[in-house]
Backbone as CSV, one residue per row, in Angstrom:
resi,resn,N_x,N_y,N_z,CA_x,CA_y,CA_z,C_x,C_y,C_z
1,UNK,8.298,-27.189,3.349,7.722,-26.076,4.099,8.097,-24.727,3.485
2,UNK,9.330,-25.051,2.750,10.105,-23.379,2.204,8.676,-22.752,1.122
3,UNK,8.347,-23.658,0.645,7.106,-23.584,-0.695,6.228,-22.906,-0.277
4,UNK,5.462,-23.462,0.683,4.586,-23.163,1.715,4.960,-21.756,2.002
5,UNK,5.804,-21.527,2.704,6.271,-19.776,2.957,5.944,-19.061,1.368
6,UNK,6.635,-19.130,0.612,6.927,-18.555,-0.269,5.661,-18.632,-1.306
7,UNK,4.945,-19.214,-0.885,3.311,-19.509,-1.527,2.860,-18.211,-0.660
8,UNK,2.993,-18.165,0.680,1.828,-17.197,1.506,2.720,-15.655,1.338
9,UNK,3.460,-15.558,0.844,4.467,-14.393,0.570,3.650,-13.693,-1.077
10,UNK,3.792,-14.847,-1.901,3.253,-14.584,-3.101,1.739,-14.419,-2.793
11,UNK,0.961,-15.007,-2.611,-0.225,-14.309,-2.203,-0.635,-12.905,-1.579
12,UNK,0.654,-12.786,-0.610,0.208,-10.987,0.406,0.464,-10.139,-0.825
13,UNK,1.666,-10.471,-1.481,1.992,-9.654,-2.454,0.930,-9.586,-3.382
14,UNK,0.240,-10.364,-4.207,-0.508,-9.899,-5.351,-1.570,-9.563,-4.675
15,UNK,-2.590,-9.707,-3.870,-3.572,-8.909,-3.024,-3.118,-8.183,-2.611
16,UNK,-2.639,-7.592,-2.043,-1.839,-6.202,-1.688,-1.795,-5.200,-2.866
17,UNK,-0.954,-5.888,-3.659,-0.819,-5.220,-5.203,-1.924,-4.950,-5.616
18,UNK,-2.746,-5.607,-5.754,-3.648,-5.739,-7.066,-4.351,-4.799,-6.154
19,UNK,-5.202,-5.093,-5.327,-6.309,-4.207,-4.438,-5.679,-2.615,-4.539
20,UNK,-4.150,-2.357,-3.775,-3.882,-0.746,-3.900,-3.866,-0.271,-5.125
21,UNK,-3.515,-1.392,-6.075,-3.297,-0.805,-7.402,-4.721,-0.242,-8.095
22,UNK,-5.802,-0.829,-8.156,-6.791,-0.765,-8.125,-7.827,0.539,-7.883
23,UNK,-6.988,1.181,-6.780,-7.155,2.283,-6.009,-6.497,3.312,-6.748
24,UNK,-5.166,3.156,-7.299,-4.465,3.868,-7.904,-4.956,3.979,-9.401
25,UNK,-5.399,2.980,-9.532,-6.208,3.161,-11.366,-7.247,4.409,-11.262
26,UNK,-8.522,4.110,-10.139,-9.083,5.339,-9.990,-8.578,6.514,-9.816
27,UNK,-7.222,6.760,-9.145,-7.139,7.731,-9.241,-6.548,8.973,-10.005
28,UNK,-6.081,7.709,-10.953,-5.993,8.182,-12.761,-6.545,8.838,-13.422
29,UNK,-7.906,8.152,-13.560,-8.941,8.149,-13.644,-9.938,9.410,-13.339
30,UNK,-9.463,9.560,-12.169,-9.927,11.054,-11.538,-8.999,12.066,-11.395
31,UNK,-7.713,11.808,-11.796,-7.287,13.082,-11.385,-6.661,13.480,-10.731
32,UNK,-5.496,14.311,-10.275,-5.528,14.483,-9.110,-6.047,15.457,-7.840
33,UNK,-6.926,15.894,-8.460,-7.353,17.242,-7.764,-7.530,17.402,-6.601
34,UNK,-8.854,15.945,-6.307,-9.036,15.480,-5.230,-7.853,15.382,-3.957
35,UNK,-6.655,14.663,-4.243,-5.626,14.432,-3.471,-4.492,15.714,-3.329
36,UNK,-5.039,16.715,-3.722,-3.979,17.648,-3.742,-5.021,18.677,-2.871
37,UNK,-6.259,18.730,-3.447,-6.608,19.656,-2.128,-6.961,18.746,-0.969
38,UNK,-6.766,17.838,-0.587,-6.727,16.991,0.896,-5.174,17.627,1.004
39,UNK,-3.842,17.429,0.755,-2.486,17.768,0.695,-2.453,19.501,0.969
40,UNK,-2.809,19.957,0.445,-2.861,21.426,0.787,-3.920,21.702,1.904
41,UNK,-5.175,20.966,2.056,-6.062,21.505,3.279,-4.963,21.052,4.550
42,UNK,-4.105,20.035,4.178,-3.185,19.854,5.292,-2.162,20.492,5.720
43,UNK,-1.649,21.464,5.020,-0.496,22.202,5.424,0.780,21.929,4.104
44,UNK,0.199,20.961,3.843,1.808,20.490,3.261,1.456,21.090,1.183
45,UNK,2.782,20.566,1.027,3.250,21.271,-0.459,2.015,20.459,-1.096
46,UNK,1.600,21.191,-2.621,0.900,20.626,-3.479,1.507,19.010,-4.576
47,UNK,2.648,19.368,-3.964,3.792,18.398,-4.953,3.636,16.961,-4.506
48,UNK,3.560,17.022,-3.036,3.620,16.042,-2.458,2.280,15.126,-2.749
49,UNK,1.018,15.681,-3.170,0.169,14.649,-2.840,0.433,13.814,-4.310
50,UNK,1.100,14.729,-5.340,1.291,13.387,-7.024,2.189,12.073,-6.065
51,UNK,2.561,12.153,-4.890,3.451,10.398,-4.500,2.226,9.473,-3.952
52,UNK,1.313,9.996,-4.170,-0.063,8.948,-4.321,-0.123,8.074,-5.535
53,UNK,0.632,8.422,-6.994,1.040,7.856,-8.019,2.384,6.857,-7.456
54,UNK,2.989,7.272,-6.635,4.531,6.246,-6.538,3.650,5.125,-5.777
55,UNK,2.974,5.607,-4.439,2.272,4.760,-3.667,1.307,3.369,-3.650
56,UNK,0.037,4.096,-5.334,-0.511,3.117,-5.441,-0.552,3.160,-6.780
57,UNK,0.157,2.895,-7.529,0.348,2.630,-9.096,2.179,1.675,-9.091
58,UNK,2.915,2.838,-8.930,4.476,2.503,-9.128,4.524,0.905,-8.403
59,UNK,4.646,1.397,-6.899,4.682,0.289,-5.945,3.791,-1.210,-5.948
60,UNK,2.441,-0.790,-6.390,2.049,-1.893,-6.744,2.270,-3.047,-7.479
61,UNK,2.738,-2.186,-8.553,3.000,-3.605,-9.375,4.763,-3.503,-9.276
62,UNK,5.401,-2.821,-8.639,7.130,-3.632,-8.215,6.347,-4.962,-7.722
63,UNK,5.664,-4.277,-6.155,5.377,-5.714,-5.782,4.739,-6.997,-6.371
64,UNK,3.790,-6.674,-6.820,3.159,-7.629,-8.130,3.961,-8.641,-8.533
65,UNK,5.078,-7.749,-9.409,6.339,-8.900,-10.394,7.140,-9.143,-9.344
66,UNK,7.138,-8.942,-8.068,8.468,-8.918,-7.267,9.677,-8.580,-7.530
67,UNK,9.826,-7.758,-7.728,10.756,-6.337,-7.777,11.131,-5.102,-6.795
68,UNK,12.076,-5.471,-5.628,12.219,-4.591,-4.764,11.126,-4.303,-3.909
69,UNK,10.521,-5.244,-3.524,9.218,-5.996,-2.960,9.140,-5.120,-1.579
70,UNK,10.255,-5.314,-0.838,10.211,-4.856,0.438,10.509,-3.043,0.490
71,UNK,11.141,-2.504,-0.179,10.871,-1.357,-0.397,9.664,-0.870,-1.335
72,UNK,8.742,-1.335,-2.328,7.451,-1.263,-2.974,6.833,-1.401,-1.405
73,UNK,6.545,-2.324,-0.706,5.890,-2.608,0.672,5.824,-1.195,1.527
74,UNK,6.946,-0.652,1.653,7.279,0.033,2.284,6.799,1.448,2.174
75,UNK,6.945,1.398,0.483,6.235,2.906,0.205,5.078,3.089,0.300
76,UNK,3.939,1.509,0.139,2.704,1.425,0.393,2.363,1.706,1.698
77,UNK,3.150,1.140,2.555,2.685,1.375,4.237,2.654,3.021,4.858
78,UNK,3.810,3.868,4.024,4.047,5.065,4.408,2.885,5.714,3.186
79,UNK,2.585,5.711,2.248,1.352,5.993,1.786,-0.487,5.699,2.236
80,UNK,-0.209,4.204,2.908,-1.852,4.273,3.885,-1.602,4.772,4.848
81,UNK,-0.168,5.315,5.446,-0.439,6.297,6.568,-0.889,7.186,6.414
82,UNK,-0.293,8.108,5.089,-0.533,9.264,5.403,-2.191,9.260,4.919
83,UNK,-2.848,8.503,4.040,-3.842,8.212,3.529,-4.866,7.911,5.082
84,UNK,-4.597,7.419,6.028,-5.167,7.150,7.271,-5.449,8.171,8.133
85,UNK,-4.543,9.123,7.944,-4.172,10.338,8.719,-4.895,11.737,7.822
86,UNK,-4.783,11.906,6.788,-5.091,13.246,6.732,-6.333,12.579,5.525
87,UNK,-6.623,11.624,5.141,-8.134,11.395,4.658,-9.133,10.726,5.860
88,UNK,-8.775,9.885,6.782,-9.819,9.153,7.550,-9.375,9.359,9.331
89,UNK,-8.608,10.492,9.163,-7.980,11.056,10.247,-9.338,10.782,11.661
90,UNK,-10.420,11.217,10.932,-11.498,11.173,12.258,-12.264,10.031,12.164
91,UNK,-11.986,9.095,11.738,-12.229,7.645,11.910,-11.347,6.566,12.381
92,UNK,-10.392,7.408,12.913,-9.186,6.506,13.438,-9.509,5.744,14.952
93,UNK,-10.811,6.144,15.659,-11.331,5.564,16.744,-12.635,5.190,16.717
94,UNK,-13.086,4.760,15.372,-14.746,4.924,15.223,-14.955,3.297,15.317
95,UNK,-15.784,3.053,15.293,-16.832,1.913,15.007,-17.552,2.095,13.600
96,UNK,-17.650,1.024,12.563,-18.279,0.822,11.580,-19.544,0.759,12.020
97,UNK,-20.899,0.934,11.151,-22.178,-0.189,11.533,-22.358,-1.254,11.760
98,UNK,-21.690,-1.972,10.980,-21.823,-3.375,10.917,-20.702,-4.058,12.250
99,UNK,-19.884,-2.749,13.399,-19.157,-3.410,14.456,-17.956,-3.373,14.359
100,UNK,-17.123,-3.378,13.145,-15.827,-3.613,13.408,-15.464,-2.037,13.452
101,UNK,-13.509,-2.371,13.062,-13.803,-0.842,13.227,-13.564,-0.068,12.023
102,UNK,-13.889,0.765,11.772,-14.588,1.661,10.900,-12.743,2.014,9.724
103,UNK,-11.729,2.153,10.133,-10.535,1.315,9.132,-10.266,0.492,9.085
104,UNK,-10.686,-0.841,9.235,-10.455,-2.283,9.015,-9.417,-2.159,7.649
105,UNK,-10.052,-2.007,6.565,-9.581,-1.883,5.123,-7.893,-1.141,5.030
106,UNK,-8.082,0.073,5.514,-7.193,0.747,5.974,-5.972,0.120,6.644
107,UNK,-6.275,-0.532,7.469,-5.259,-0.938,8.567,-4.825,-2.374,8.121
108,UNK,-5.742,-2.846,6.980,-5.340,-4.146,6.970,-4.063,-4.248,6.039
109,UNK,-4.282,-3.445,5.076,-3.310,-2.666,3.427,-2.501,-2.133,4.584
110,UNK,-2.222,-1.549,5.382,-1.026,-1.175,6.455,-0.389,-2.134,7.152
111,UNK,-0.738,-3.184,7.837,-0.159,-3.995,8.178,0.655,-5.273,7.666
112,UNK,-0.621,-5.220,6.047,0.099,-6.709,5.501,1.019,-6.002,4.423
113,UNK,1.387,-4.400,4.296,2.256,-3.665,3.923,3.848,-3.951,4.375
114,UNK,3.702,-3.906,5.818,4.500,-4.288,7.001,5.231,-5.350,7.300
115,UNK,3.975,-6.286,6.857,4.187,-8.124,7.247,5.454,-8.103,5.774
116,UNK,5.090,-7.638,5.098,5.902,-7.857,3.283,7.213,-6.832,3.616
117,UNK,7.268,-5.879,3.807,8.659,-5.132,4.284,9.260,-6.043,5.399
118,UNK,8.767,-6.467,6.179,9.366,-7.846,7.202,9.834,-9.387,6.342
119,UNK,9.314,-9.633,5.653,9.102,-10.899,4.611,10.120,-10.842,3.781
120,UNK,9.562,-9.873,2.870,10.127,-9.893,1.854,9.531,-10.937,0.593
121,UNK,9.888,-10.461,-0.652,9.003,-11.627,-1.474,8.928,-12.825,-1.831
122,UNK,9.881,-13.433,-1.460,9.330,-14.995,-1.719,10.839,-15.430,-3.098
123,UNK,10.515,-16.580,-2.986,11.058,-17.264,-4.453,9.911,-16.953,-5.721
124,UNK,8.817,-16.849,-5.752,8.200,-16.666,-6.667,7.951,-15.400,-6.996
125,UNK,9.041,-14.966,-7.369,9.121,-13.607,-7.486,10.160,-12.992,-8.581
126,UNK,10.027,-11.980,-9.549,11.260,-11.850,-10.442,12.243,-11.654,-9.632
127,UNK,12.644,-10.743,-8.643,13.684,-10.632,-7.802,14.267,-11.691,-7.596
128,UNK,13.317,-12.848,-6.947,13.905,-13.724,-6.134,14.011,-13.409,-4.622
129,UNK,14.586,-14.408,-3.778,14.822,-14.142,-2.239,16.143,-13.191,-2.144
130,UNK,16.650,-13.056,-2.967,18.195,-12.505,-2.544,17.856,-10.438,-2.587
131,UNK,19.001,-10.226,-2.228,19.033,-8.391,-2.285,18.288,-8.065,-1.020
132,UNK,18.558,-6.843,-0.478,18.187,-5.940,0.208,17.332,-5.401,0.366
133,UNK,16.704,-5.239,-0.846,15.132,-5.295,-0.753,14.212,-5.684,-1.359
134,UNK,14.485,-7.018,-1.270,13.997,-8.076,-2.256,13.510,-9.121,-0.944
């Protein structure tokens, strides 16, 4: 059964990874311009929106190789917050078209962020099960 766990551990992790990371390639890609004037239309420092690089680039692939898995998790979850909040801030009670609700995507990269900071990564992982935030 331990396998079994540590199979569905390794899975949250590389979907998790791979998908935010993914996100983070684009935004390479683009720049950061975009994320810095969302960061400044918000009040806050211009500095702060480059931890969209720790969020979905850095963190991704810790978690990926399993490497400090549960803190990588962690920085992802506090990055689709703020990503929830000051980009999709007025969709936080909506309905999609198609019915569900309109952050599904959002909330799902937040929670199974969560489930992995709770978890932790698995045996199949460079870390391993052991450490603190591993």
């Amino acid at each position: 059964m331990q396998n079994a766990d540590d199979l569905g551990k390794l899975l949250l992790r590389l979907v998790l990874g791979i998908l935010i990371l993914l996100h983070g390639i684009a935004k390479i890609m683009a720049g950061p311009a975009y994320i810095i004037g969302v960061t400044v239309d918000a009040g806050l420092p211009a500095a702060l929106g480059y931890l969209v690089y720790l969020g979905e680039v850095i963190a991704p692939i810790l978690l990926i190789v399993g490497i400090w898995s549960r803190l990588a998790a962690l920085i992802i979850a506090g990055n689709m917050a703020f990503a929830i909040f000051l980009v999709h801030g007025k969709q936080l009670l909506s309905l999609a078209n198609t019915g569900g609700w309109a952050l599904e995507l959002q909330g799902m990269f937040l929670v199974t962020a969560l489930a992995l900071v709770l978890l932790g990564a698995g045996r199949f992982s460079l870390g391993g099960r052991g450490g603190r935030w591993n």
